[in-house]
C-alpha positions in Angstrom: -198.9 130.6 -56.1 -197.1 127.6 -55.6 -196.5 125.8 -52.3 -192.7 125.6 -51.3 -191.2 122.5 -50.7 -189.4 122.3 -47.1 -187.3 119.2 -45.7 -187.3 119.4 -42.2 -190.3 118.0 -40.4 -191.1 120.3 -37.4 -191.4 118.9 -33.8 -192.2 120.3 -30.4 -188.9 121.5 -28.7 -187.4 119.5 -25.8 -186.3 121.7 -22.7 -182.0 121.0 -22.9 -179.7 123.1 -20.9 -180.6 126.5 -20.0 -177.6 129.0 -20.9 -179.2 131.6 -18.3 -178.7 131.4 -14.7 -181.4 132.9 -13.0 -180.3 134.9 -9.4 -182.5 137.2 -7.7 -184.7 137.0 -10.9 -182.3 138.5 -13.4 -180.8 137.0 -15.9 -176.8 136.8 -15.9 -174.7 135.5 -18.7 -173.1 132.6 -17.5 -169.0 132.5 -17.6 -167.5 131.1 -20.2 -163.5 129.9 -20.4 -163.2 130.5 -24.4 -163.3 133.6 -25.6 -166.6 132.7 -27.9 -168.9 129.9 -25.3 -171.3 127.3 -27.6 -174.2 126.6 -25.8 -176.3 123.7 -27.4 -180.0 122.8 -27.1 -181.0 119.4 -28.2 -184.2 118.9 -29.7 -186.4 116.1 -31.3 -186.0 118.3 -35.5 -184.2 121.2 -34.0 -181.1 122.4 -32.4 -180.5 125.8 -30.8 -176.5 126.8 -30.4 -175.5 129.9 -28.8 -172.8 132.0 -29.1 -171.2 134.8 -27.8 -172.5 136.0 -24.0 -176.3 137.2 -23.1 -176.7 141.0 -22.8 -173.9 141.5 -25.0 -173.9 142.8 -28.5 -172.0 139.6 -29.4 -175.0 137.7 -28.4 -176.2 135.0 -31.3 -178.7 132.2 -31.1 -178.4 129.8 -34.1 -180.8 127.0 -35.9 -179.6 123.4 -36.9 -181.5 120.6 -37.7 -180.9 117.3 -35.8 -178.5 116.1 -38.3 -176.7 119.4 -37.2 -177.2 121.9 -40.5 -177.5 125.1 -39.9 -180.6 126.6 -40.7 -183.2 129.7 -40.6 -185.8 130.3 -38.3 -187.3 132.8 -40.5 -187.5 130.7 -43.8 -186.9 126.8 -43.3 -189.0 126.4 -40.2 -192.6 125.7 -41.1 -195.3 127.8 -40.8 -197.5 124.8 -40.2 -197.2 122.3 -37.6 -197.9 118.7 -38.4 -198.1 116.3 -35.6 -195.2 114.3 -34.0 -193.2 111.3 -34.9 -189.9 110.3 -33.7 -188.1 110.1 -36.9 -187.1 113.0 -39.6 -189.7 111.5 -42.1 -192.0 114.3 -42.7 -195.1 113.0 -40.7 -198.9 113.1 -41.7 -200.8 117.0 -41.4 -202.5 117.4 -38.5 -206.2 117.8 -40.0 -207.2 120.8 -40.4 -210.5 121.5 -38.0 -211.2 124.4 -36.4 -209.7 123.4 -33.3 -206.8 121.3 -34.7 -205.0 123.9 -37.1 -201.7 124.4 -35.3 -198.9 127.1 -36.3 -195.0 127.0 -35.3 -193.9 129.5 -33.1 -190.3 130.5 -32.8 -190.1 132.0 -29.1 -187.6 135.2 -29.3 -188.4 137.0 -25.5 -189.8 134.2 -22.2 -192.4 136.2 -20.5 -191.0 138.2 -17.7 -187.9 139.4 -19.9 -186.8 142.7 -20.6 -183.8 142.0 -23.4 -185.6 142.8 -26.6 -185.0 139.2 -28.8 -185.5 139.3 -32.0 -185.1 136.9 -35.0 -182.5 139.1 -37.4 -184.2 139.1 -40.6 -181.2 140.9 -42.2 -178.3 138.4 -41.0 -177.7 135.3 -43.1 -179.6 132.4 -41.5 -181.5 135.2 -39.4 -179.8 133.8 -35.8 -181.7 135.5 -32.8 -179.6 138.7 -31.3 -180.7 141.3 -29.0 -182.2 144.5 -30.8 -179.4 147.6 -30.8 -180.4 151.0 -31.2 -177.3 153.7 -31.1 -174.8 150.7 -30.6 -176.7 150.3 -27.6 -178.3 147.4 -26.3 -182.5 147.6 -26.2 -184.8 146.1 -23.4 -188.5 146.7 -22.9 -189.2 148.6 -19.8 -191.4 148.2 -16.9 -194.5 150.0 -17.2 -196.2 150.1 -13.8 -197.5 147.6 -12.9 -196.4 145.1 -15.7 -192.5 143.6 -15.6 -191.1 143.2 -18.9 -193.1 141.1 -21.8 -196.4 139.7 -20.5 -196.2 136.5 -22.5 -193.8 134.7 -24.3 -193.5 136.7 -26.9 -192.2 135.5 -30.8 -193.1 135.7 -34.2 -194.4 133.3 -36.9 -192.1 131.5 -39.7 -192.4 131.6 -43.1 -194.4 135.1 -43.0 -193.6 138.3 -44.0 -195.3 141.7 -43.3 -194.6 143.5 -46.7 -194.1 146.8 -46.2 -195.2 147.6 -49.9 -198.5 145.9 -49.1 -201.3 148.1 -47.5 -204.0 146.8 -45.6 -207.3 147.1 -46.9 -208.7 147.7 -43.3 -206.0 150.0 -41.5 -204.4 151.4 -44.8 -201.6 150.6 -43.6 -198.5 149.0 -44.7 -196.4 145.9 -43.3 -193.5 146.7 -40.7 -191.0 144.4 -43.2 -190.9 141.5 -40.1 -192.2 138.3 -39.9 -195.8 138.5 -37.8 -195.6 139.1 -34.0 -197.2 136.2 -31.3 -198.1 136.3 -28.0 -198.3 133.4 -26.3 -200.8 133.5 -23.4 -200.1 130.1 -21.6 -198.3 129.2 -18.4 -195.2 128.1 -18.9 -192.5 130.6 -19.7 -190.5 129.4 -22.3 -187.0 130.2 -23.6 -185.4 132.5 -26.4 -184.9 129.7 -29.7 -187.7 127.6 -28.2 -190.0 126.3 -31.3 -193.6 125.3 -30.0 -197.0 124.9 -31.3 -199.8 127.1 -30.6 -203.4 127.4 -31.1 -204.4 131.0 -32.6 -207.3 132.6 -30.7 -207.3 135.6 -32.3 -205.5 139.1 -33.6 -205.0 142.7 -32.6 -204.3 145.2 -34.8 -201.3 147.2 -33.6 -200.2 150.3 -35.6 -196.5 151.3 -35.0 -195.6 154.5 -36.7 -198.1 154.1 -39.2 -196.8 150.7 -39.8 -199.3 147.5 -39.4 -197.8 145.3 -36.9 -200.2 142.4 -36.2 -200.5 140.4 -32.7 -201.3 137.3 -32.6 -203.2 136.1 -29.4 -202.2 132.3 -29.5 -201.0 129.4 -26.7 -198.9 126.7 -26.9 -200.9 123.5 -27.7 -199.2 121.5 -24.9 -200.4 124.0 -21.8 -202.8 122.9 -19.4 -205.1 125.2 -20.3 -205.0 125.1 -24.0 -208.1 122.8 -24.4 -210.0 125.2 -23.0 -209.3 128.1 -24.8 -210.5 128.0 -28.5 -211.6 131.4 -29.2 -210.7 135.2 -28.0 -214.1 135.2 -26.3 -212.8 132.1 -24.0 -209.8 134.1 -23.3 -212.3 136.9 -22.1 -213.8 135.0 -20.2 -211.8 132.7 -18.3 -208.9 135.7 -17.7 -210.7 138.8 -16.9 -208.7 141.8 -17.9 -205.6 140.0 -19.6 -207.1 141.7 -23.1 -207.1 144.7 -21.7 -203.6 144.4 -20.3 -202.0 143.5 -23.5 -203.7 146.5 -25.4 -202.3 149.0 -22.4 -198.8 147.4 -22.8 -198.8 147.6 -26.2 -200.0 150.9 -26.2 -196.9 152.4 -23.6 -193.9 150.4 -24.0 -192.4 152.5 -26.3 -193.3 155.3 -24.3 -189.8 155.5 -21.5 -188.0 156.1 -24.7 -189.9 159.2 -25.4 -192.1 157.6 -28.5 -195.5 158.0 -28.6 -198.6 155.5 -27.7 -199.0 153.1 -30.3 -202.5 152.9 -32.2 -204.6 150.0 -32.9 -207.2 149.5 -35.4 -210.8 148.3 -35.5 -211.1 150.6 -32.0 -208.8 148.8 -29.8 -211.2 145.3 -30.7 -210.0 142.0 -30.9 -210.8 140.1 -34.0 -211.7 136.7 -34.0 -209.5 133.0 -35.1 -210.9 132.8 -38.2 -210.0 136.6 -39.4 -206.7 135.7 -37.7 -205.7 132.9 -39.9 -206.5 135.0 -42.7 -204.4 137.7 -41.7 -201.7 134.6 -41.0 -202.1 133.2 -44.5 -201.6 136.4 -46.1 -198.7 137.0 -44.7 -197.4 133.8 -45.8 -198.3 134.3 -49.6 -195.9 137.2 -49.0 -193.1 135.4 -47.5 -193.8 133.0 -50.4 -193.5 136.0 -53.3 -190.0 137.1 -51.2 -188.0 134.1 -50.8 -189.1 133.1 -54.9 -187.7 137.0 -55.5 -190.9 138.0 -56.9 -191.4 141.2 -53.9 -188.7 143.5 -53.1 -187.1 142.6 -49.7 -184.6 145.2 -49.7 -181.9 144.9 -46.9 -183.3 141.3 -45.8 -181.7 138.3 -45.6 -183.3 135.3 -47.8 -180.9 132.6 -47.1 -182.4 129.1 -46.7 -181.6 125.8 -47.2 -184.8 124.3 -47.6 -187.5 126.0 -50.0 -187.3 124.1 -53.4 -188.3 126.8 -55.7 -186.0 129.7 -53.8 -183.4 131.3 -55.8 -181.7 131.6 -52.4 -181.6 128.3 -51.2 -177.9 126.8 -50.7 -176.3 123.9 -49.3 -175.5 122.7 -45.8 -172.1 123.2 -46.8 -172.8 126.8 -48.0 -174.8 127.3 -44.4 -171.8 126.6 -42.2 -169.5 128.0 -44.1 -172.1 131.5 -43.7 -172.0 131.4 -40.0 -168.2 130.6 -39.7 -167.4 133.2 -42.1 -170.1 136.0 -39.5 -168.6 135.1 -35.9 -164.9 137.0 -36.0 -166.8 140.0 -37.5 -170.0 139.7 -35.1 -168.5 138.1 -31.8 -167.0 141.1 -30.4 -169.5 142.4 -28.1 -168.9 143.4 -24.5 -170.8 143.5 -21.4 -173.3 146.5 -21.7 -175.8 145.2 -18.6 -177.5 147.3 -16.2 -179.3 145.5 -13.5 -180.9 149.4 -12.2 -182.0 150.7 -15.9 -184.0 147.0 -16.4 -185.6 146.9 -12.9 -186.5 150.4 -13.3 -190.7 151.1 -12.6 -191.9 153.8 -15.5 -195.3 155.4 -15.0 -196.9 156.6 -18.1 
């Protein structure tokens, strides 16, 4: 299948004005005097611009280029990171070794977070909201002794879990999102943030009966990350982190009176290499949905950058989306509750 074509050059995100304030570590939606505030995060090939208030329904973060076009996260973003330059020009591919492959990582919840992120995959331009459920706003719980997300947790652009594809391993089928990452180094990062990451390796998590794939990866700029090249460096140089992210993954859901999750190839691990494959397949998918050859049903396939895409459109056509979303979307209201977030669970 044939490569798309995509514009933008990526680039590591540079840290800009926080919209969060943080107070007693929670996180409070700053006031705004308009009735809709615009937040902007400046970066060297993306922008981030916010809208409507944090832990509201109302609650959007957008994509622009740095020429200002709106974008997606989902479908113009690249899946692979090349290295950095300080123009637009698309710059040389990193080579791709073993230990050089990098991926782009759109950050949706920081570590230590509770408000369940999430790129929307069926809103035009797929801007980052909060997950709803009921009308209601979702946050992950605490599960003793764990406080909200244990990394920075995100996804990967430019892939697809198809949910009419079944795994030849778990015989399972995709969970119709793009695939999951958590990233395991020491920085917490912010909701919009863009970074590259090193994969280490994958866990198969089954939700439902759906596949939902992991991804164990970190950030390429940590401290730490030239030491970690494997999932067997990750076990050993962090005792028990594996085994924390299995047992959150396993209860989170649990508070809301689910049940555990199930994992595949017995709770194990698999290595990079199986972990790209899994990557790349997801990507062939996301290739055969934004060309209209798979069935995306209620998702959004907007872009402005995939040649070959019978839903690409124009900058013009981009803004004119997202003007044409906020009056019916920016009407949220405050819905926060410090004591149902800070709440310990035992399961």
């Amino acid at each position: 299948m044939r490569s798309l074509l995509i514009r933008c050059s990526p680039g590591r995100l540079l840290t800009g004005l926080a919209s969060f304030s943080t107070r007693h570590n929670k996180l409070v939606p700053q006031v705004a005097a308009a009735p809709h505030r615009c937040f902007q995060r400046h970066m060297m090939h993306y922008q981030t611009e916010e809208r409507g208030h944090p832990n509201c329904t109302d609650y959007r973060i957008y994509f622009k280029t740095s020429e200002g076009n709106y974008i997606s996260p989902f479908h113009d973003i690249p899946l692979f990171a090349h290295s950095e330059q300080d123009s637009d020009v698309p710059a040389k591919k990193r080579k791709e070794s073993e230990t050089e492959l990098l991926f782009n990582m759109v950050v949706e919840a920081p570590r230590w977070s509770n408000a369940k992120m999430e790129i929307a995959t069926k809103e035009p331009l797929n801007p980052i909201k909060q997950d709803t459920k009921k009308e209601k706003l979702r946050y992950v719980a605490n599960i003793f002794p764990y406080k909200g997300y244990i990394w920075n947790y995100g996804a990967l652009p430019q892939t697809w879990e198809d949910p009419n594809h079944t795994d030849k391993d778990t015989k399972c089928c995709g969970d119709d999102d793009p695939v999951d990452v958590c990233e395991i180094g020491t920085q917490v990062c912010f909701p919009g943030q863009v970074i590259q990451v090193k994969v280490l390796g994958i866990l198969a998590m089954i939700d439902e009966g759906e596949m939902d794939w992991k991804v164990i990866a970190i950030n390429a700029e940590d401290p730490e990350a030239k030491k970690l090249n494997s999932i067997d460096d990750v076990r050993r140089t962090r005792p028990g982190h594996l085994e924390a992210t299995v047992d959150w993954l396993r209860k989170y859901k649990m508070p809301d009176g689910k049940p555990e999750n199930k994992f595949g190839f017995n709770e194990q691990f698999q290595g990079k290499d199986f972990a790209v494959e899994v990557i790349k397949t997801a990507h062939d998918h996301w290739r055969a949905l934004v060309q209209k050859q798979s069935d995306g049903g209620g998702l959004s396939c907007k872009n402005v950058s995939c040649c070959d895409s019978p839903f690409k459109c124009s900058a013009e056509e981009a803004r004119d989306t997202v003007h044409s979303v906020r009056t019916s979307i920016f009407q949220g209201s405050f819905v926060f509750s410090f004591a149902a977030v800070d709440k310990w669970h035992y399961v």
